[in-house]
C-alpha positions as CSV (number, residue, x, y, z in Angstrom):
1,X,-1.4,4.3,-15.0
2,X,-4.0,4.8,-12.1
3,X,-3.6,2.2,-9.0
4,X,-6.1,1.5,-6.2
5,X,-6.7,-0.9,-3.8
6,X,-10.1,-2.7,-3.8
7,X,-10.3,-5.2,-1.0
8,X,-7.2,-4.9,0.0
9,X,-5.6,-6.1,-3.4
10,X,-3.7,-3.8,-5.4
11,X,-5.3,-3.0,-8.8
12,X,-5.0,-1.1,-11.7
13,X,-8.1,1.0,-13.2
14,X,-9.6,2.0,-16.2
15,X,-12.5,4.0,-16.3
16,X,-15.3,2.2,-14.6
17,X,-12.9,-1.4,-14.4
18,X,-10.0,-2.8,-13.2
19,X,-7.7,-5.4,-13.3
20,X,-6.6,-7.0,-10.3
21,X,-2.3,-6.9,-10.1
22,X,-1.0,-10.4,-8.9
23,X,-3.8,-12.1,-10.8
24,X,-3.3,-10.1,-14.1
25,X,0.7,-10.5,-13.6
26,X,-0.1,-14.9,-12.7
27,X,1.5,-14.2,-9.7
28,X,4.8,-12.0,-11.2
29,X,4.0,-9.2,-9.1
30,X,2.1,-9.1,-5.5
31,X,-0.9,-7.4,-4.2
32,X,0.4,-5.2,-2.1
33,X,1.0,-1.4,-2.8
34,X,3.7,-1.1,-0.9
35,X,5.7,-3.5,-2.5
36,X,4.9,-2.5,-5.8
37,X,5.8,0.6,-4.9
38,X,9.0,-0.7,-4.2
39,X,9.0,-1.7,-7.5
40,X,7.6,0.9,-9.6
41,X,9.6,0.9,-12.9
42,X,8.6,-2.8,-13.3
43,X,5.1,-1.9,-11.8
44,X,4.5,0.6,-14.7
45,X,5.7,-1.2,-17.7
46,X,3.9,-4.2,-16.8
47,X,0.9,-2.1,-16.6
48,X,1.3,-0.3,-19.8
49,X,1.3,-3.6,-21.4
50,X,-2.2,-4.8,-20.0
51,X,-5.0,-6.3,-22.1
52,X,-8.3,-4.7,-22.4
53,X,-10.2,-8.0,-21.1
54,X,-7.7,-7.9,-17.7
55,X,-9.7,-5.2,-16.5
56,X,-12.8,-7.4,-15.6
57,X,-13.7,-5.6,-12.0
58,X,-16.6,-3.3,-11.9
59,X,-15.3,-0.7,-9.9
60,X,-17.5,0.8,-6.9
61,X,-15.9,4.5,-5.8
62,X,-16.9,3.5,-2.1
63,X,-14.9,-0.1,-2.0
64,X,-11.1,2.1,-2.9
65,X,-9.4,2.1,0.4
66,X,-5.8,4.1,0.3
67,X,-3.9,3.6,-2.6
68,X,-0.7,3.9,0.5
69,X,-1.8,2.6,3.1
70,X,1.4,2.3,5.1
71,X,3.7,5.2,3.9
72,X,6.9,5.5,6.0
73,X,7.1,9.2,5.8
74,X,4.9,11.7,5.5
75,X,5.5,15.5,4.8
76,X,3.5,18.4,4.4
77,X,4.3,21.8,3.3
78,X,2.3,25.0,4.8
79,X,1.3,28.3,3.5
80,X,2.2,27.2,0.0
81,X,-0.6,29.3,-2.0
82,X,0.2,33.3,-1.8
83,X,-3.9,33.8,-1.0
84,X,-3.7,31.3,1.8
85,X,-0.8,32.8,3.4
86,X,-2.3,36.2,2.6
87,X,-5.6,35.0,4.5
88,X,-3.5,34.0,7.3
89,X,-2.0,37.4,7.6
90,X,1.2,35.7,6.3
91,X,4.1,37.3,3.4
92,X,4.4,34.2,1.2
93,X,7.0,32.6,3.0
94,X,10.8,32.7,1.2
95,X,11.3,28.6,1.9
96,X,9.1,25.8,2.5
97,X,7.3,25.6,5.6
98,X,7.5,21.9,6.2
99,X,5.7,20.1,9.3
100,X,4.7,15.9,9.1
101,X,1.5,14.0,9.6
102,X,1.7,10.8,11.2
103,X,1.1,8.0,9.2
104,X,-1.3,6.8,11.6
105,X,-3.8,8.7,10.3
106,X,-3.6,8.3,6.8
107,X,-6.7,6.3,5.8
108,X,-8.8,6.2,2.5
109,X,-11.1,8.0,0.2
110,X,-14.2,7.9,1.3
111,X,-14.5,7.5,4.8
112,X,-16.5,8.6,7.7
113,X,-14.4,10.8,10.6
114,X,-15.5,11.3,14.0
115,X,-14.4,14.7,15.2
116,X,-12.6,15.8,18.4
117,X,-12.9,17.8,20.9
118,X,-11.9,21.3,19.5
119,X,-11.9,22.5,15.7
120,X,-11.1,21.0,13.0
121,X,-11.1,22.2,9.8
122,X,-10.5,21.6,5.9
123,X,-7.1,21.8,3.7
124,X,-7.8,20.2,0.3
125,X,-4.2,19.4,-1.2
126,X,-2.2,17.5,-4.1
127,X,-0.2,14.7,-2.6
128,X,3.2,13.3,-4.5
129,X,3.5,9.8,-3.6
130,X,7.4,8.8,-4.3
131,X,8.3,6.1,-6.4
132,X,12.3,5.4,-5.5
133,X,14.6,6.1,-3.0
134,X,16.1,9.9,-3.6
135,X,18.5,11.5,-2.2
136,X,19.9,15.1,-3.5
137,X,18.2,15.1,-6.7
138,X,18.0,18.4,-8.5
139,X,15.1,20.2,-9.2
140,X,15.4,19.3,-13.2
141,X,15.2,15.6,-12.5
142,X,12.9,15.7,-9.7
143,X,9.6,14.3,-11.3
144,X,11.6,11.2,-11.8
145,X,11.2,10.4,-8.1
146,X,7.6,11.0,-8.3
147,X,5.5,7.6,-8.4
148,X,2.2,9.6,-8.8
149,X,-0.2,11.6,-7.5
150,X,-3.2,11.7,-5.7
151,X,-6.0,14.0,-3.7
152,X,-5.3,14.9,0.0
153,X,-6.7,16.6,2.9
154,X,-4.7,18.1,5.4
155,X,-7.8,17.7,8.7
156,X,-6.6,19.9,11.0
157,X,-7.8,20.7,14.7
158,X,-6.5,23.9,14.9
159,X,-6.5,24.0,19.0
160,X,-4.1,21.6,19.0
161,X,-2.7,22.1,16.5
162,X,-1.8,25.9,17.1
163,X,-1.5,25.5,21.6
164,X,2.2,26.4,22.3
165,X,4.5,29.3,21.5
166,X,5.6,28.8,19.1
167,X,3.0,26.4,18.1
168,X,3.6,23.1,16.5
169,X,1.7,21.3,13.9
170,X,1.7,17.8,13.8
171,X,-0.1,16.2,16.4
172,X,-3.3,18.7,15.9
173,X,-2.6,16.9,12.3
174,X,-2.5,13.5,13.0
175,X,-5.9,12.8,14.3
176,X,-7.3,9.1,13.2
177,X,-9.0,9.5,10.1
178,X,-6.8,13.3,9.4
179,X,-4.9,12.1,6.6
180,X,-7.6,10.6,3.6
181,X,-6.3,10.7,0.2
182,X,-7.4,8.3,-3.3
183,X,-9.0,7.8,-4.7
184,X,-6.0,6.4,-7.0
185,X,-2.6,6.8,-7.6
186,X,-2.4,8.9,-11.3
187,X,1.3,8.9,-12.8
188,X,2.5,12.3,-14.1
189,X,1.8,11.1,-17.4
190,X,-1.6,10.4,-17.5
191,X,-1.8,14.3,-17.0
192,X,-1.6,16.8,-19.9
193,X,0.5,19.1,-17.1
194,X,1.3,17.6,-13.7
195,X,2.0,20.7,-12.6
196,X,-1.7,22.4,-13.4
197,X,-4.5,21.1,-12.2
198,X,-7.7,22.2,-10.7
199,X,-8.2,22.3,-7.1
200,X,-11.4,22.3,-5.2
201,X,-13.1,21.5,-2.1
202,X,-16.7,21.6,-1.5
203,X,-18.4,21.9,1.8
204,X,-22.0,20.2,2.2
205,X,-21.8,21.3,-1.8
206,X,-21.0,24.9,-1.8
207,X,-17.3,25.6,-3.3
208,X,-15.2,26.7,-0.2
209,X,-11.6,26.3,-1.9
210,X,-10.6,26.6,-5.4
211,X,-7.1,27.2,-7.2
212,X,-4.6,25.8,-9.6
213,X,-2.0,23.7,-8.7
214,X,0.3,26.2,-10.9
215,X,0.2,28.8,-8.0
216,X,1.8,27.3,-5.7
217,X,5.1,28.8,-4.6
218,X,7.2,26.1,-4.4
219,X,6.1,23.5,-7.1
220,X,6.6,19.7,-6.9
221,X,10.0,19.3,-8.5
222,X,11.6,21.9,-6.0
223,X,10.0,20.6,-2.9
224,X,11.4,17.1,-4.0
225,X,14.6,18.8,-4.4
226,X,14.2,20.3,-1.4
227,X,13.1,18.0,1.1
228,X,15.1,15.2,-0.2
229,X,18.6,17.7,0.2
230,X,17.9,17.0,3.9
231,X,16.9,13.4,3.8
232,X,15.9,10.6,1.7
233,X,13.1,9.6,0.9
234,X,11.3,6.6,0.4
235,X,9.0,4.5,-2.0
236,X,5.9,5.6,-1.1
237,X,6.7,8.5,0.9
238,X,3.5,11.1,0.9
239,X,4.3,14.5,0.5
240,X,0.9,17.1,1.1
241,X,2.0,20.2,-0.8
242,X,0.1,22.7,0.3
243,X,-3.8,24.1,0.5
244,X,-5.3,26.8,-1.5
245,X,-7.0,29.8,0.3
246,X,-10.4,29.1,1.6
247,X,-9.8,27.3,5.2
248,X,-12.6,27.6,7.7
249,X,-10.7,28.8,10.3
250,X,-10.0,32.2,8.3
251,X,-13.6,32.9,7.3
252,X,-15.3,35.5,9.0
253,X,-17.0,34.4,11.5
254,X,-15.0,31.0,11.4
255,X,-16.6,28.0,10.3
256,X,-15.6,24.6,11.4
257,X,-16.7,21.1,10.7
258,X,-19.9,19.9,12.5
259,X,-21.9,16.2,13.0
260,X,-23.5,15.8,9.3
261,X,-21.2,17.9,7.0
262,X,-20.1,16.3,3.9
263,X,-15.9,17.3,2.1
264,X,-15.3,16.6,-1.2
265,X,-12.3,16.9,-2.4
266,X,-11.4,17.1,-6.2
267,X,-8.5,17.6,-8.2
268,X,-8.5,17.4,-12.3
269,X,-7.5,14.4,-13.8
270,X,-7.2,12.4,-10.6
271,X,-10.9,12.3,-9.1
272,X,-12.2,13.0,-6.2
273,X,-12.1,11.9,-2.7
274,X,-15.4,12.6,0.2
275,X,-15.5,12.5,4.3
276,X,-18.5,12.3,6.4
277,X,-18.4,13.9,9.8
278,X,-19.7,12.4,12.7
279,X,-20.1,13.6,16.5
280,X,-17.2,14.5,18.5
281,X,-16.0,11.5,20.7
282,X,-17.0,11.4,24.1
């Protein structure tokens, strides 16, 4: 099943069409992503289920706004590719790095960013969205918990996000517009291997990161595991899991994002998602 939100209605998609949730469902289930996130067995097996003529809703890439747009936590995991932590002069690290994002800034796929004062700079990254409430679960049944997954970028203003010793991360990634993902929500088995995928980011159309999901160090299941040892977590929780190598910060001389540039971000089998930078704010 892939889920989006088109005018702020929940909606299932199919290619180039959709079918709008409460009206395909008469009313059974509600528009909301949230809710049906709450919800999510029923959510998918009423989708599975869905008529071809449901999906009667031309769907235009730009019109998808956040597939979560209220998520109660949100985690993200650095230094989870070995080339990234070897760019930033770092041994792969032995346990997951874990900072958060404030929801605040979690906003949708194609949007339009004005930039800070300082430098902010690019982290393209698969985001598990969770699907139940978990606590403890073992790495062997993590995937259950998993709802889906989507494209992320980790925007990070690396002055504030690095002032302090030791430094801290969140706030430097939490600016409005810092946490874009979409352009759907892709459950693991619409995938032929969830734990796979292609990786890329593109910057004003020249390739700046590119992996496989397969190399990161800690893989979905065990961050699940692994986070949710220490807390539970929540339908749909956002966990970032981690950038390949290819940050602007670590380029030589540094390059960071500028009035006019253009981030597309894409991950295989799930799409794509592109920000526009404007001016920094006054």
């Amino acid at each position: 099943m892939r889920l989006g939100v088109l005018d702020g209605h929940a909606v299932v998609v199919s290619g180039d069409w959709a079918a709008n949730v409460q009206w395909a469902s008469q009313g059974r289930l509600p528009s909301d992503p949230m809710a049906l996130l709450d919800d999510w067995s029923r959510t998918r097996d009423w989708a599975a289920g869905l008529p071809g003529e449901a999906y009667d809703i031309p769907v235009d890439p730009i019109a998808l706004s956040a597939p979560v747009p209220r998520p109660r936590q949100v985690f993200a995991v650095a230094l989870n590719y070995p080339p990234h932590a070897a760019e930033a002069g770092f041994a792969p690290p032995e346990e997951p790095l874990v900072f958060t994002k404030f929801p605040a800034c979690v906003t949708g796929p194609h949007t339009s960013v004005a930039l800070p004062e300082g430098k902010v700079d690019w982290e393209v990254e698969l985001v598990a969205v969770i699907g139940r409430e978990t606590s403890r679960v073992g790495e062997d049944r993590a995937w259950e918990a998993v709802a889906a997954l989507t494209v992320g970028q980790d925007l990070s203003e690396r002055v504030t996000q690095l002032r302090g010793k030791p430094a801290q991360f969140s706030l430097g990634k939490s600016f409005p517009g810092f946490g874009p993902i979409g352009p759907v929500l892709v459950t693991p088995d619409e995938l032929d291997d969830p734990d796979d995928l292609e990786i890329a980011a593109l910057l004003n159309g020249e390739t700046v990161q590119h992996d496989r999901t397969k190399s990161m160090i800690f893989p979905v299941p065990e961050l699940i595991a692994r986070l949710s040892a220490v807390l539970p977590l929540f339908p749909g929780d956002l966990v970032f899991t981690g950038t390949p190598a290819g940050v602007g910060n670590r380029m030589n001389p540094p390059r960071y994002l500028t009035d006019g540039d253009e981030l597309i971000s894409r991950i295989e089998g799930i799409g794509e998602i592109r920000q526009y930078f404007t001016a920094a704010c006054p």
